[in-house]
Phi, psi and omega in degrees: 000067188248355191242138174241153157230170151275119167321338172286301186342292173294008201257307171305311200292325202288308172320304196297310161301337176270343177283344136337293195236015171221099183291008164281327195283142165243151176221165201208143167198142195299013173090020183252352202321291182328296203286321174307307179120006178265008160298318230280328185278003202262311199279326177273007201215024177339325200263039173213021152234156168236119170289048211278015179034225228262033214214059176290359173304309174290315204280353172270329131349276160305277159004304141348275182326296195302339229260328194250053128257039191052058158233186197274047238256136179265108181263124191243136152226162146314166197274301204304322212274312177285331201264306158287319190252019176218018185291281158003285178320291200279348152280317185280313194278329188263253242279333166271349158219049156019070160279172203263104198218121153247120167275072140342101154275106166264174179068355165291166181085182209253015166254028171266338174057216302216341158297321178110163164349295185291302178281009176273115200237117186237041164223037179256007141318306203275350187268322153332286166313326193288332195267134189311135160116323217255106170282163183228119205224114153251133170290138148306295194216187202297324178284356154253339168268021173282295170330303211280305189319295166311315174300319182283326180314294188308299220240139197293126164142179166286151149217174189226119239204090215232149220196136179254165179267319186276142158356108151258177195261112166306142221240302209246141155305187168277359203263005192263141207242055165317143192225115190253096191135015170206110188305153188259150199238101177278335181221159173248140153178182219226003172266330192205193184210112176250142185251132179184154217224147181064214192284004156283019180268327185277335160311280198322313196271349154306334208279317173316318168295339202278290171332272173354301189284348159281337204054054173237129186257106170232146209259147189222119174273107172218120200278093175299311163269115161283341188220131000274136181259157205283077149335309181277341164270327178312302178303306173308339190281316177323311192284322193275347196248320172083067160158136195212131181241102154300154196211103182227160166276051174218188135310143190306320168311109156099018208253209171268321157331310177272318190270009190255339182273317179275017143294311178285314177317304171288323186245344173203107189263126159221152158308113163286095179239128173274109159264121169201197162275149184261089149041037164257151171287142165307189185209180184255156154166217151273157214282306180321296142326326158300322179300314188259001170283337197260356207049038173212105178196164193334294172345282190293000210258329179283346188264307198314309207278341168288321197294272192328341164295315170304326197271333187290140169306000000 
């Protein structure tokens, strides 16, 4: 896992391609291009992007329109931005008559770095997750968010799409199958189970070789959709390992934490430990240093995994 890309990255590219071969897609974007990575489709499609400048509300607006005058249309911001300063937009206009409008987010999570709080945005699973309509897709790495992007193209409805700006470690090959709605068992294994999404999948699983050399065999899930989520491999790992640790770049409140806990509270109550941020705001700094001021890294993801082990029955 030594070569990193950014999910945006792939995400440009993944456009450029799909406008190739689908004359519906359209793309809107908040006056970000350069940073989304929708210059790359801005420059091959002119007359199929829209610039809607500092104003995502219109551009989720427009997005609408355009989606039920049967087009395609993929709207990009930063995540704080598309999620928050367009939440209105995107319940009444996408998600209460389930149009076909995909949001792409870039720059989520505490690894946007040196911008800060106000741009880091980790709760925009959970503002997400919360709405009737709305699929929710974090990618691990670039080759799957190439996949989810493509995938989103095909299938009718709203989605959400959350993308990071810095470099990740490549996870998956060209030989990897995104399936949407359904988690992946990237590792098997029988003390426990860590579930995890975006670049903390590339944690878990550092986190695992590290376990190992303890002689704890733990099984690592990673689950891109979070909503809707594939309930029957969680549960079955939950049922076979009895101890399940969540591991996101988000807040603990509302994530993959919270929907992987309220699942199990109802059909297989096992001990839980959630790694993410504790109900904190970002902070400025290098993304790297953020990752590890917040705890979220193999390390803790392997401490997270003793403590629940203490907790197992």
């Amino acid at each position: 896992m030594t070569e990193k890309i950014a999910t945006r990255e792939a995400y440009g590219k993944a456009l450029v391609e799909l406008g190739k071969s689908n004359g519906n897609v359209v793309v809107l974007d908040a006056d970000l291009s350069k940073s989304t990575k929708t210059a790359l489709f801005a420059k091959e499609f002119p007359e199929r992007f829209f610039d809607m400048g500092i104003a995502e509300q219109n551009m989720i607006g427009t997005a609408a329109g355009l989606a039920q005058g049967g087009k395609i249309p993929f709207a990009s911001s930063f995540a704080v931005f598309a999620t928050g300063r367009a939440f209105e937009q995107v319940r009444n206009s996408v998600c209460y008559p389930k149009v076909n409008v995909k949001i792409a987010a870039t720059h989520a999570g505490v690894t946007v770095g040196e911008d800060g709080g106000s741009h880091q945005s980790i709760e925009d699973i959970a503002i997400m997750r919360v709405l009737p309509n709305m699929t929710v897709i974090v990618p691990a790495d670039a080759e799957e968010a190439k996949q989810a992007v493509f995938h989103a193209a095909e299938t009718e409805g709203p989605f959400y799409i959350r993308l990071g700006r810095s470099g990740v470690p490549v996870i998956h090959g060209g030989q990897y199958r995104f399936q949407l709605g359904k988690a992946e068992v990237m590792k098997q294994g029988k003390d426990a189970a860590v579930v995890a999404c975006g670049l903390m999948v590339a944690e878990a699983l550092a986190a695992a070789d590290m376990l190992a050399a303890d002689g704890i065999d733990i099984e690592v899930i990673n689950s891109a959709t979070i909503k809707p989520l594939d309930g029957k491999t969680i549960a079955a790992a939950a049922e076979k390992t009895g101890a399940v640790v969540t591991a996101e770049e988000h807040s603990i409140i509302g994530g993959l934490g919270s929907a992987v806990s309220e699942l199990l509270g109802e059909c297989c109550p096992v001990p839980v430990e959630r790694v993410g941020v504790t109900d904190k705001f970002g902070e400025s700094g290098a993304p790297g240093e953020l990752l590890e001021h917040f705890g979220l890294t193999a390390d803790e993801i392997a401490k997270a995994v003793k403590r629940v082990l203490k907790r197992k029955a």
